[in-house]
N, C-alpha and C positions, 0 to 999 in steps of 0.2 A: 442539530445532529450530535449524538453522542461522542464521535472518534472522533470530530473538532472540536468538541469541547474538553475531553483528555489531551489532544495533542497540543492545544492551547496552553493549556493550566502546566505543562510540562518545557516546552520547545521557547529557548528565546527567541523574543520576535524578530531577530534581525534575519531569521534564518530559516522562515517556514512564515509561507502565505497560505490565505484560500480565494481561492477565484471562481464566478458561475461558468457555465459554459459557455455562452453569449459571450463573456469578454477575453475569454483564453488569447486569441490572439495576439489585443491589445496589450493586454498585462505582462505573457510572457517576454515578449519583445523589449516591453516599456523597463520592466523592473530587475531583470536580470538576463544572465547571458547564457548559453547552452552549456559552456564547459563548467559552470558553477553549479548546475542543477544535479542533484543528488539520486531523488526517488520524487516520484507523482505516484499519487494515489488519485483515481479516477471513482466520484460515487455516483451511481446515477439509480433513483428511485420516485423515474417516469407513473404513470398513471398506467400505461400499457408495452411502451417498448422500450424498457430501462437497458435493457439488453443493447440492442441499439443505436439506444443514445450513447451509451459507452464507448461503444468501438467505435461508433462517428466520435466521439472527443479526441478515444485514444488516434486517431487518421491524423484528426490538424496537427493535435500536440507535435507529432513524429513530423510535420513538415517546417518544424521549428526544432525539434529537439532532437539529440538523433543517439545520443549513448547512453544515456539518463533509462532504469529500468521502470513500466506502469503499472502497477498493481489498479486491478478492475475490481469494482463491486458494483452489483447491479440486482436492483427486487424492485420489481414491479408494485406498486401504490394503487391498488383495484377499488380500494373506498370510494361510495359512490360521492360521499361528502366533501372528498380532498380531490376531486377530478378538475374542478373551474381553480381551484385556488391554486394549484399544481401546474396547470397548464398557465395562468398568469405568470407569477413570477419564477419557476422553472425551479428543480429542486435540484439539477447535476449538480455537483461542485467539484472541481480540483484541488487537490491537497496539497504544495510542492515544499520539497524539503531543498534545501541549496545553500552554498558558500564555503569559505575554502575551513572554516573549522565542523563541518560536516561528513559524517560516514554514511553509506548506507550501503545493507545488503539485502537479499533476498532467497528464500527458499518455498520452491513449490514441489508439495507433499505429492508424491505417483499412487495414484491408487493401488498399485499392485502394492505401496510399503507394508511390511509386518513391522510388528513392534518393533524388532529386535533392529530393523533392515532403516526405521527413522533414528533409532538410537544413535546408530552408526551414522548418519548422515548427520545427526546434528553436532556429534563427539568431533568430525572431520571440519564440517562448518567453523564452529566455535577455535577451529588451531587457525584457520584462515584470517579470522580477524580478529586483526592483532591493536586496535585501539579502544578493546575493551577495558582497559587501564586507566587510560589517560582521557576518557568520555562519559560524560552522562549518557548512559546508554537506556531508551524503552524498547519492547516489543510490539510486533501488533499479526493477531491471528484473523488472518479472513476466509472465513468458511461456511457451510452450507449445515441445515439441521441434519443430519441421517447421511452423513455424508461418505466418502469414503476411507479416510482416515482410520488408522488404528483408535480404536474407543481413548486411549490412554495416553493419546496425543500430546498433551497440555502437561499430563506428570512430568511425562519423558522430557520434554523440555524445561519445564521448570527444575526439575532435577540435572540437565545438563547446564543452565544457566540459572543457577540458584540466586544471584545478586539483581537479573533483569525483570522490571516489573514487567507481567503480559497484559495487555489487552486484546478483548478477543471480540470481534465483531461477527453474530452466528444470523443468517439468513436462513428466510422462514421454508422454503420449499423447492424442490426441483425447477421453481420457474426461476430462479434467482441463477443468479452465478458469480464467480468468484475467477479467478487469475491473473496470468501475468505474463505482459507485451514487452522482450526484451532484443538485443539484439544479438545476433549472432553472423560472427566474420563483418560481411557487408547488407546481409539482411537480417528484417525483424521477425519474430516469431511470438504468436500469442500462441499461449498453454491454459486452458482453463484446470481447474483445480485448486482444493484449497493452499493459501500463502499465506508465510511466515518471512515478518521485514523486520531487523533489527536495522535502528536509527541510532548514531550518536551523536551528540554534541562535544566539543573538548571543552575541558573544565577549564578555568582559568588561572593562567599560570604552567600551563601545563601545553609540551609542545606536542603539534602536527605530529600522529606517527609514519 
């Protein structure tokens, strides 16, 4: 997969796993603790119900993890070539960021945004977090081809955060989807639409903000 292979080459290992779906339970339990966990990213690209399989991950995760926000990506794998190999060893994986020199935030674009209307949400985001300083900071864009985003999405950001490299993960069609499982007060709420996650890591030497 390409967005593990950036998050990889980027994120010290001490502080970002990847797990199948199959062992979510074991691993999350075994390897770390809920209040350490930052951001999950959920991918799942099943053969037919990628869709799914995602919100079934995103269910267990939440019966282990409960303030941690999950970004979902889910496109369906229709090849008829990739159907047996697919279904053998299972393509979801989970993405988990965590530990106490970890930030993580998230923003999910509303369709109704105009330009002007993401501008201002990412100008107000950006005063919000304040360990932009003091962190190796990446981005990561999850979203749908033709989707509903202002066309000039990706300027407008790169221009409100001109130092954070973005990656942008683009899913090929309406059957695909995109959002994000977070909590609010005492319950959770999934929002589909496309999401924008800034991740940091703190540099070293350099304190907790």
């Amino acid at each position: 997969m390409g967005m593990l292979v950036i998050v990889m080459l980027v994120c010290n290992c001490n502080s970002f796993f990847s797990v199948r779906y199959r062992n979510i339970n074991d691993q999350t339990g075994q390897r770390i603790s809920e209040d350490k966990l930052k951001l999950l990213i959920v991918i799942s690209n099943d053969d037919e119900g990628a869709k799914s399989e995602a919100l079934n991950a995103v269910e267990e995760i939440r019966k282990q993890v409960v303030s941690a926000p999950i970004c979902v990506v889910a496109q369906s794998d229709n090849r008829d070539n990739n159907k047996s190999y697919n279904n053998f060893i299972g393509n979801g994986r989970v993405l988990m960021f965590y530990g106490p020199d970890v930030k993580a935030s998230i923003l999910l674009v509303n369709k109704k945004d105009t330009s002007e209307m993401l501008k201002t949400k990412f100008e107000n985001w950006k005063k919000e977090l304040l360990f932009l300083n003091s962190h190796q900071v990446i981005a990561f864009h999850f979203t749908v081809v033709n989707g509903t985003e202002p066309e000039d999405n990706e300027e407008i950001f790169s221009n409100t955060f001109p130092d954070i490299p973005l990656s942008t993960l683009r899913l090929l069609d309406e059957s695909s989807m995109t959002g994000v499982d977070y909590q609010v007060e005492t319950e959770f709420r999934f929002d589909v639409g496309p999401v924008y996650a800034i991740v940091g890591f703190r540099q070293f030497g350099r304190k907790s903000e």
